[in-house]
KOLFI-769714 format. One record per residue (C-alpha): residue number from 1; residue in one letter; chain; x, y, z. Coordinates in steps of 0.25 Angstrom, whole numbers, plus 5000, padded with zeros to 4 digits. Layout:
BEGIN
<NUM; a; A; <X; Y; Z>>,
...
END
This chain:
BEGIN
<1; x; A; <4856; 4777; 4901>>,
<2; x; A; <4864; 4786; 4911>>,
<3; x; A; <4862; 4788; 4927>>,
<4; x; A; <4854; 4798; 4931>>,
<5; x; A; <4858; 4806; 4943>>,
<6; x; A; <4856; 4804; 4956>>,
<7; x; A; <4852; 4819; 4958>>,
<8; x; A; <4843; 4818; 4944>>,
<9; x; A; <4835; 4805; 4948>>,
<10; x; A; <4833; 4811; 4964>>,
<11; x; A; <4827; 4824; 4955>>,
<12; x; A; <4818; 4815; 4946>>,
<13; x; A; <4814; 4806; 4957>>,
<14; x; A; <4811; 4817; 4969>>,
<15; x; A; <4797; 4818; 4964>>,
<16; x; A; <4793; 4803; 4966>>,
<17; x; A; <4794; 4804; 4980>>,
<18; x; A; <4783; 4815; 4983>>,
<19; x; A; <4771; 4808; 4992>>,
<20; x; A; <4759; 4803; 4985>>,
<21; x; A; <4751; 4815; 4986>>,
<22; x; A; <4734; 4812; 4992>>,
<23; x; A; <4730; 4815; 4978>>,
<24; x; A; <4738; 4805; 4971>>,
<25; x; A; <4738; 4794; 4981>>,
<26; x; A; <4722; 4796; 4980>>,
<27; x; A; <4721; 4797; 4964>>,
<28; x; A; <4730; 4783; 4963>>,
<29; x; A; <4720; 4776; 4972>>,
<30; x; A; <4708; 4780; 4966>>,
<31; x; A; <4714; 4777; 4951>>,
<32; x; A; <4719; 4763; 4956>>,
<33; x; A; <4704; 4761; 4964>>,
<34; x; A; <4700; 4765; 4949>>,
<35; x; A; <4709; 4752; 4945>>,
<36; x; A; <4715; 4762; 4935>>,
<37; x; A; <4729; 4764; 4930>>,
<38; x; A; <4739; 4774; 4930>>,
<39; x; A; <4738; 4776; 4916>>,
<40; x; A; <4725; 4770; 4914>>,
<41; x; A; <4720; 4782; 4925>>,
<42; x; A; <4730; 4791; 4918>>,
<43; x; A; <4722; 4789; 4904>>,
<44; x; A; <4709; 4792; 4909>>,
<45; x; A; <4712; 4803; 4916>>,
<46; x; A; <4719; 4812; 4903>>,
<47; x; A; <4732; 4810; 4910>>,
<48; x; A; <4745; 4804; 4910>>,
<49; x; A; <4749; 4792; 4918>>,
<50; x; A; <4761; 4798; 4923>>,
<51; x; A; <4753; 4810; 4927>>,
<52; x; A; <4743; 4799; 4935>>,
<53; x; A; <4755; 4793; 4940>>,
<54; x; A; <4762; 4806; 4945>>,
<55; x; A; <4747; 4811; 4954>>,
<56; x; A; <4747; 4799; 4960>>,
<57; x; A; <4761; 4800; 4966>>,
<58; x; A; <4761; 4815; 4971>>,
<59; x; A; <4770; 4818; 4959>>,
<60; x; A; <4761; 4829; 4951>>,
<61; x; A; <4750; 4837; 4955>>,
<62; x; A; <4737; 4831; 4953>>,
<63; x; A; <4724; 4836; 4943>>,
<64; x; A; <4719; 4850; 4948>>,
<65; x; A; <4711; 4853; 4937>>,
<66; x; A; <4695; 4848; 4939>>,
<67; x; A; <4692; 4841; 4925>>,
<68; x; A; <4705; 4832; 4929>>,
<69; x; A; <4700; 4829; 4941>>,
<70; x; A; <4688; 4825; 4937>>,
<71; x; A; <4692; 4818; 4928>>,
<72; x; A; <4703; 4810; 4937>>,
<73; x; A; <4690; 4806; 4947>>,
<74; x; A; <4680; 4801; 4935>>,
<75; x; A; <4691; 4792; 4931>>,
<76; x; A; <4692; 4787; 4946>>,
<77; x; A; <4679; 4785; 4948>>,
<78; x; A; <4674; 4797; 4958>>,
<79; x; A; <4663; 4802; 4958>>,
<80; x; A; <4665; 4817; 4954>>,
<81; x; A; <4654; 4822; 4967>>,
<82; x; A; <4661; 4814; 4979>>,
<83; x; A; <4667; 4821; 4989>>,
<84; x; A; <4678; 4810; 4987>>,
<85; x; A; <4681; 4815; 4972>>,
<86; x; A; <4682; 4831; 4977>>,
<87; x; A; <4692; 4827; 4987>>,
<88; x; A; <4701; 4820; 4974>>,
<89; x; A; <4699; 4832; 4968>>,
<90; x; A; <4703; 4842; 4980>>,
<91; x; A; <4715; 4832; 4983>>,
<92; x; A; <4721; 4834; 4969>>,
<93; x; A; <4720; 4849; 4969>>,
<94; x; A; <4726; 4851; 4982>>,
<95; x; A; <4738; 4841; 4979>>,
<96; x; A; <4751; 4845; 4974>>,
<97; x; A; <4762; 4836; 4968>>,
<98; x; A; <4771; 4842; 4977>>,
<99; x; A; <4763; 4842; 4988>>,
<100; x; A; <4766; 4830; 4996>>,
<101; x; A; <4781; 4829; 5005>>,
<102; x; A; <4792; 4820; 4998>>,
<103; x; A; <4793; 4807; 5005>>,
<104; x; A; <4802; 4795; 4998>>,
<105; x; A; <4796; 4783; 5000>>,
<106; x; A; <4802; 4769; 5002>>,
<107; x; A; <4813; 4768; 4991>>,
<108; x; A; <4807; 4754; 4982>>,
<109; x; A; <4819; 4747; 4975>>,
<110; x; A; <4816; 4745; 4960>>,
<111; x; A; <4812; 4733; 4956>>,
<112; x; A; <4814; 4731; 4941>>,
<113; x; A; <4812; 4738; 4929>>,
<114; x; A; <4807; 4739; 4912>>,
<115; x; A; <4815; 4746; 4906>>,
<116; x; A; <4813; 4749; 4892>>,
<117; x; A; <4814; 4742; 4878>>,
<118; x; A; <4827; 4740; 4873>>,
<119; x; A; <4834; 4748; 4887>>,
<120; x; A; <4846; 4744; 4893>>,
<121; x; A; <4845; 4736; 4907>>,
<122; x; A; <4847; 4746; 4921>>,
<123; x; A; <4861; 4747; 4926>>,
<124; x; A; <4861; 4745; 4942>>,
<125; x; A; <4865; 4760; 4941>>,
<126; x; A; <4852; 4764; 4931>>,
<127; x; A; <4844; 4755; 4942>>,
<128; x; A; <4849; 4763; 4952>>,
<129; x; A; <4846; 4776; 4945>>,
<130; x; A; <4831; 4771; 4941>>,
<131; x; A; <4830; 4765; 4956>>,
<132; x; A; <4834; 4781; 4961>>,
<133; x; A; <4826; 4787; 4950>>,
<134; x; A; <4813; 4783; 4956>>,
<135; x; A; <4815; 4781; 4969>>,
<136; x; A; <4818; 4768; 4973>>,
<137; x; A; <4831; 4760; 4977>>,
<138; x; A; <4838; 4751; 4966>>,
<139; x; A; <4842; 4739; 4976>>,
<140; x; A; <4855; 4741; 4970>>,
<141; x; A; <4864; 4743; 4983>>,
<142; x; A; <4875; 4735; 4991>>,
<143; x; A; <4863; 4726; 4998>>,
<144; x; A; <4861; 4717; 4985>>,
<145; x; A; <4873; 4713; 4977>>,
<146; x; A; <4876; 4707; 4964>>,
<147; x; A; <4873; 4695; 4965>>,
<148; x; A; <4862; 4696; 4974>>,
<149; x; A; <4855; 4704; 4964>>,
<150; x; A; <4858; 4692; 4953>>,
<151; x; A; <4852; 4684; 4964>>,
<152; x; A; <4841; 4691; 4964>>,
<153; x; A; <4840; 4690; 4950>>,
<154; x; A; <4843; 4676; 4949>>,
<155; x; A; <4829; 4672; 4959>>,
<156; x; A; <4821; 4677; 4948>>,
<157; x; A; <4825; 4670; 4936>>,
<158; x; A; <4823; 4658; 4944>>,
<159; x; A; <4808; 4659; 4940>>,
<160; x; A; <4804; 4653; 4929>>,
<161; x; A; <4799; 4658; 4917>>,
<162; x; A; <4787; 4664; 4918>>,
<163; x; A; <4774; 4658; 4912>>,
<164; x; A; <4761; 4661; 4908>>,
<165; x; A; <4753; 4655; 4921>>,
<166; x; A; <4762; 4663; 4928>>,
<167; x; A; <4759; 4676; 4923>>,
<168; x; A; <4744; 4674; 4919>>,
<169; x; A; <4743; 4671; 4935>>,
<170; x; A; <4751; 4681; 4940>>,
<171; x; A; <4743; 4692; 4930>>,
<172; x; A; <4731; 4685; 4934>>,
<173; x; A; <4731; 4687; 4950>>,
<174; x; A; <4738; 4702; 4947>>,
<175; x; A; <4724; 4705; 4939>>,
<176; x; A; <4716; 4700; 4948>>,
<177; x; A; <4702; 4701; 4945>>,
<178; x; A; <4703; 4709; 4931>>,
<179; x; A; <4708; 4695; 4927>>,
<180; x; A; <4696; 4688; 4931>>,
<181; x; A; <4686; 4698; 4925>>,
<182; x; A; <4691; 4694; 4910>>,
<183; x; A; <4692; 4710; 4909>>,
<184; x; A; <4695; 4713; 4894>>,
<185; x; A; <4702; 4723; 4896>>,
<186; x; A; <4715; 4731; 4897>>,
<187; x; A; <4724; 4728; 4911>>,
<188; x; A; <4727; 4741; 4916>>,
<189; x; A; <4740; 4737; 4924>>,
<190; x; A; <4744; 4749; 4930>>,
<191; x; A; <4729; 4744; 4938>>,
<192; x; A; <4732; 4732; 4940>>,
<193; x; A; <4748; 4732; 4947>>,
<194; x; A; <4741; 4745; 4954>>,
<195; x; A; <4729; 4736; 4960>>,
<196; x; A; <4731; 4722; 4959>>,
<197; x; A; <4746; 4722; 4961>>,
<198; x; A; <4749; 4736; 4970>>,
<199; x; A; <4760; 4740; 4962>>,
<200; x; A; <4762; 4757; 4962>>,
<201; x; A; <4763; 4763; 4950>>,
<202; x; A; <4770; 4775; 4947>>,
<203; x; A; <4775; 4783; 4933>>,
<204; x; A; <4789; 4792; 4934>>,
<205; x; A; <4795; 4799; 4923>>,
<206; x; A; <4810; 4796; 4919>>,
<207; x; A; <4810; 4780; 4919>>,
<208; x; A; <4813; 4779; 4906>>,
<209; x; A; <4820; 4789; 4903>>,
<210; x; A; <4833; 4788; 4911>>,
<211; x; A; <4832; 4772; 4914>>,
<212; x; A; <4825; 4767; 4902>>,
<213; x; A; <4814; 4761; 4913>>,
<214; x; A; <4799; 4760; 4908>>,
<215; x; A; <4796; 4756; 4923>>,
<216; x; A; <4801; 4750; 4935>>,
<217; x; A; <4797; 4743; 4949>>,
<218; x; A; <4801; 4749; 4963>>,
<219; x; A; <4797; 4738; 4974>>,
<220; x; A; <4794; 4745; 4986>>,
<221; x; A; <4790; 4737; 4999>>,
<222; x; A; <4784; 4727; 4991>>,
<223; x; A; <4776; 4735; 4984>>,
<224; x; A; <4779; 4738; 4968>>,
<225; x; A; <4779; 4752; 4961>>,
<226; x; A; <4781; 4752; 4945>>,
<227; x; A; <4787; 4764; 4940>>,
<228; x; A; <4783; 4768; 4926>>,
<229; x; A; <4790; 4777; 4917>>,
<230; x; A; <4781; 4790; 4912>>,
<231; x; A; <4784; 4787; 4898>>,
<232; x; A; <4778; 4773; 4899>>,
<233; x; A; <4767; 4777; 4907>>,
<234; x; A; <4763; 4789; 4900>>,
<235; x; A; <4766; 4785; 4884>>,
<236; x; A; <4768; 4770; 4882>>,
<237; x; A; <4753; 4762; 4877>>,
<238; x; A; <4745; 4757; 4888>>,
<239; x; A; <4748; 4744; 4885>>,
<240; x; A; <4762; 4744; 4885>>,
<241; x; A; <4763; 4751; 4898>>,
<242; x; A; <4753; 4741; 4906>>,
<243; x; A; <4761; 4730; 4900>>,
<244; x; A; <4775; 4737; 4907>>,
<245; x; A; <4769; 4740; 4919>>,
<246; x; A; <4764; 4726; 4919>>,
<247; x; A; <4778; 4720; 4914>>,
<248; x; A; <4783; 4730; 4925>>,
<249; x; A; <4775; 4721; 4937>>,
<250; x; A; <4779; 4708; 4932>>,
<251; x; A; <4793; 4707; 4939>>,
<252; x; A; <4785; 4710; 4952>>,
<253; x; A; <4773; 4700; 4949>>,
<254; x; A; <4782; 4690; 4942>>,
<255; x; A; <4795; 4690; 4951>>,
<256; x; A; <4797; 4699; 4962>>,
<257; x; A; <4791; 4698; 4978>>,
<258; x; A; <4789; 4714; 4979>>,
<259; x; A; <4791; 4711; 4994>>,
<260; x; A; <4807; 4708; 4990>>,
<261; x; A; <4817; 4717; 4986>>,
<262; x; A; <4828; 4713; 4976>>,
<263; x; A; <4838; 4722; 4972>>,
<264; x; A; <4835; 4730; 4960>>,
<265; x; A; <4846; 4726; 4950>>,
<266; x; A; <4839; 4712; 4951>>,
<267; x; A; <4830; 4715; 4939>>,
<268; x; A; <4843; 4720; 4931>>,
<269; x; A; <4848; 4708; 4934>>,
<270; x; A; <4836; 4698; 4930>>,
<271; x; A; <4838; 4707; 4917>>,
<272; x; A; <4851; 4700; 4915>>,
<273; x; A; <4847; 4686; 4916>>,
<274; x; A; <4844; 4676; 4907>>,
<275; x; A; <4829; 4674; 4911>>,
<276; x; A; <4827; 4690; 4909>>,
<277; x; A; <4820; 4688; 4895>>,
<278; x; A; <4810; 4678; 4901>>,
<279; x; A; <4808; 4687; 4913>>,
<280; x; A; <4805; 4697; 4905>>,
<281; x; A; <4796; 4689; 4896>>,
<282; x; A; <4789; 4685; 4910>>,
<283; x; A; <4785; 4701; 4914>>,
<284; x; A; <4780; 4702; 4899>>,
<285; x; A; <4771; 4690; 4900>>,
<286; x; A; <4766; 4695; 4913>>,
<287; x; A; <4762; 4708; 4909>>,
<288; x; A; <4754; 4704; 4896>>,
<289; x; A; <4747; 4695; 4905>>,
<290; x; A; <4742; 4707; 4913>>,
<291; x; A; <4738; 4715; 4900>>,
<292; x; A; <4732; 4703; 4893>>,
<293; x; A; <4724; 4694; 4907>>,
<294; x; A; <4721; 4682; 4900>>,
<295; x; A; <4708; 4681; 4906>>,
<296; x; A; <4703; 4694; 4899>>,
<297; x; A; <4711; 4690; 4886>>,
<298; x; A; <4705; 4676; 4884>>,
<299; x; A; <4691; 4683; 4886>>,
<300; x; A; <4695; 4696; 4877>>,
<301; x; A; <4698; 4685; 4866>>,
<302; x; A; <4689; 4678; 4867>>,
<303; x; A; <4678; 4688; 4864>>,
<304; x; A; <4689; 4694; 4854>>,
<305; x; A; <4687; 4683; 4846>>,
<306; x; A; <4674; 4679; 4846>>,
<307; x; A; <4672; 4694; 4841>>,
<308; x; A; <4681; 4692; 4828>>,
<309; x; A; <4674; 4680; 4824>>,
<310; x; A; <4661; 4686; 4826>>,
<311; x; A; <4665; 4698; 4818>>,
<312; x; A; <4674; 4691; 4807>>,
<313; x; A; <4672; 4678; 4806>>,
<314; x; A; <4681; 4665; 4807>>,
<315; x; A; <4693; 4671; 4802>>,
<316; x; A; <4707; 4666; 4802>>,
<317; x; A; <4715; 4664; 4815>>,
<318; x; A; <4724; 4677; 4814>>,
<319; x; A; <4714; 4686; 4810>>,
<320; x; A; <4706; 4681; 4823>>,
<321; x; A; <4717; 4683; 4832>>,
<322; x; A; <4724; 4694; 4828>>,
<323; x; A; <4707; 4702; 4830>>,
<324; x; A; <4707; 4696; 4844>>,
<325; x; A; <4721; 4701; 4846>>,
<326; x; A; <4718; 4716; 4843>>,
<327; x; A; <4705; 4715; 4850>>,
<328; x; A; <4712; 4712; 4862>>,
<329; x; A; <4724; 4720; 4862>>,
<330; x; A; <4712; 4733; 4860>>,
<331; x; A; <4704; 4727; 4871>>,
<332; x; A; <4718; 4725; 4882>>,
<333; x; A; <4725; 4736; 4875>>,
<334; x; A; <4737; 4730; 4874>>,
<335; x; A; <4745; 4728; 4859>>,
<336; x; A; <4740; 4716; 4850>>,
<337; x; A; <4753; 4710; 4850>>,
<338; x; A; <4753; 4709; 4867>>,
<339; x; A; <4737; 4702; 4865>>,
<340; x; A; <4743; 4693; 4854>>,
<341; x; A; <4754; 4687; 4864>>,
<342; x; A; <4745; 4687; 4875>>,
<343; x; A; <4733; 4678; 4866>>,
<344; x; A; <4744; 4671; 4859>>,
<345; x; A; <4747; 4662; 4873>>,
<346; x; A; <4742; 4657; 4885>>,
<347; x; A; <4734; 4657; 4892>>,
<348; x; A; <4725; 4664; 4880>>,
<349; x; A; <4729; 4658; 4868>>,
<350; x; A; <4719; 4665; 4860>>,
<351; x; A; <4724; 4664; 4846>>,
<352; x; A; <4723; 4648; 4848>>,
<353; x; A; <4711; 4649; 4851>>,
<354; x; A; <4706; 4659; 4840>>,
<355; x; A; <4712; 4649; 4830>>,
<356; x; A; <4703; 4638; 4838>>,
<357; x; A; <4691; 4645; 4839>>,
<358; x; A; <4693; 4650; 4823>>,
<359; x; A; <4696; 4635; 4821>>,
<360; x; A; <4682; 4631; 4827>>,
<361; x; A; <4674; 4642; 4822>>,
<362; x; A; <4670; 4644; 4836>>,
<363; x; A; <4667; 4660; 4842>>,
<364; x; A; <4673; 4658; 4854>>,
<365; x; A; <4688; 4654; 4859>>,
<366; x; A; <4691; 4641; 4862>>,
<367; x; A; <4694; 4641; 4879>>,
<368; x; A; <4708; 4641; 4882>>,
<369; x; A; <4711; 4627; 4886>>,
<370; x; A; <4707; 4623; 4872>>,
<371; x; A; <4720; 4628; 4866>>,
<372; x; A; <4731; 4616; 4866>>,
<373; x; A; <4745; 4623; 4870>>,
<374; x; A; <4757; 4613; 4869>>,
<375; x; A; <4761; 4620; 4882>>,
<376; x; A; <4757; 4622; 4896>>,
<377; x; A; <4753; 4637; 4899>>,
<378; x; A; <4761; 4637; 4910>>,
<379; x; A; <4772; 4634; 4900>>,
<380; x; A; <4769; 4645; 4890>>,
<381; x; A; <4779; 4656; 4890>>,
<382; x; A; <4769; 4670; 4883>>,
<383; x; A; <4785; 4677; 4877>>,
<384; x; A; <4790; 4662; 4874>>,
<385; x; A; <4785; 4664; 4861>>,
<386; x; A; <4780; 4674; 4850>>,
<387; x; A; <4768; 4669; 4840>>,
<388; x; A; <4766; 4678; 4827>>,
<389; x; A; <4754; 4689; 4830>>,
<390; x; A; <4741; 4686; 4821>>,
<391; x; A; <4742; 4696; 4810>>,
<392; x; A; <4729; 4698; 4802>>,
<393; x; A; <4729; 4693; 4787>>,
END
């Protein structure tokens, strides 16, 4: 991967630095009132995430055309006769993209970054450039030196492994009340960090590209912003990209104090350790937590089951699990083999229990607790190990 120029990334970045304009600031509001994501928001409206992305932050010239519009409020919930609703629409018809006066904000350092599968690891000089290419400073100067950044680096290995209860918990008080609603339903995460976690959220062309960088995290007076690539954002399945922008959070949810700053070459080096792949292991365990809650898995399962038996029957074990699987992965969509991890562990342990309840011809699933482990929870590593996926006969 070459170095861009300075003159080239200024070009490309120039953009980025426009004020939000009333319009845009206004429209994100209301969609994250609406507890609507980017994309989620994007879908309902006809358009691209991207495109959403780019209104909110005074980047492209907002909807003129009237069917749009109206379109636009009846997703946010307007009423289409309120004076409030004619002012959204006047306010997007009289705002231009290039309207508002240039002003840079605070540079944020970056953070940490995905980058993606099978790319090499950032130089310091492609961390500069991806620091420079959206706007941020890469921490990367005389103030830090070597061996403070590997000290850095070092302080965060000192954490143990990370486990299960941990990351159930820490999902748990990040969903807040969805969790305790056993809502059987898919997690829209872009909502979510938006809502519950305040993390700003914002899709650029170009990440991928010229670093290889699906998305990245700029930390910027304690507050977090996620940087997507267009690509992602725009053509990756909906599943997959909740599960980035949710692997994306975890350093912040699982490591970092927002209210620090770290030099930025400290995630290159916590690349290099020997505690990397558990780490890594650690921000994929968090984020399948967020897109499979347990709550609303145990109780999606449990009526999942209780359905196949009604409809087929005491049948054998696989057949049973790998139903309850698919029925799950439609209802969360989010692939059957990311459902069977999740049901294969704790805290669910569903396919145990199928086999228990089957055992027992019984319609309903066994509570939790009634499932012997040779190993406390707290113990249990999700990635540690990989069971074979029912198949059906």
């Amino acid at each position: 991967m070459g170095s861009l120029s300075t003159c080239t990334l200024r070009k490309r970045n120039l953009g980025r630095f426009l004020l939000i304009t009333p319009f845009g600031q206004l429209l994100g509001q209301l969609r994250r009132r609406a507890g609507l994501g980017l994309r989620t928001f994007a879908e309902l409206v006809d358009e691209r995430a991207s495109t959403v992305s780019a209104i909110e932050c005074g980047m492209r010239t907002p909807w003129h055309r009237q069917e749009t519009l109206s379109l636009v409020a009846d997703v946010l919930g307007l009423v289409s006769s309120s004076p409030f609703c004619d002012e959204f629409f006047q306010s997007a018809r009289n705002t231009n993209s290039d309207g508002g006066s240039v002003k840079q904000p605070p540079p944020g350092m970056l953070g940490w970054w995905w980058t993606t599968d099978h790319a090499s690891a950032l130089d310091q000089r492609a961390i500069q450039d991806l620091a420079e290419f959206i706007g941020a400073t890469s921490g990367i100067s005389a103030e830090y030196s070597a061996d403070e950044t590997a000290t850095a680096a070092r302080e965060l290995t000192r954490y143990p492994a990370l486990t299960e209860l941990a990351a159930e918990w820490r999902v748990r008080k990040l969903l807040g009340r969805r969790e305790a609603q056993f809502a059987a339903a898919p997690v829209d995460v872009e909502a979510v960090l938006e809502n519950q976690a305040g993390v700003r959220l914002e899709i650029i062309p170009g990440l991928i590209p010229h670093f290889s960088v699906q998305a990245c995290a700029v930390m910027r007076s304690g507050e977090i912003t996620l940087l997507v690539d267009r690509i992602v954002a725009d053509s990756r399945p909906l599943a997959s990209y909740r599960e980035l922008l949710a692997r994306c959070y975890a350093p912040r949810a699982l490591w970092i104090d927002a209210a620090k700053d770290l030099p930025a070459d400290w995630f290159l080096e916590l690349q290099q350790t020997e505690d990397w792949p558990q780490l890594l292991r650690d921000c994929e365990r968090f984020a399948l937590s967020m897109l499979l809650p347990a709550a609303p898995v145990l109780s999606a399962a449990s009526s999942a089951y209780r359905e196949v038996v009604e409809q087929q029957g005491w049948v054998e074990t696989d057949t049973a699990a790998c139903a309850v699987r698919n029925r799950l992965a439609e209802q969360f969509a989010v692939p059957p083999l990311l459902v069977h991890t999740r049901l294969v562990r704790w805290p669910c342990h569903v396919y145990g229990r199928i086999a228990q309840a089957l055992a027992a011809e019984e319609f309903e699933l066994p509570p939790v607790d009634w499932f012997e482990v040779q190993e406390e929870p707290r113990q249990q590593l999700l990635f540690e190990k990989s069971e074979p996926v029912p198949q059906l006969p």
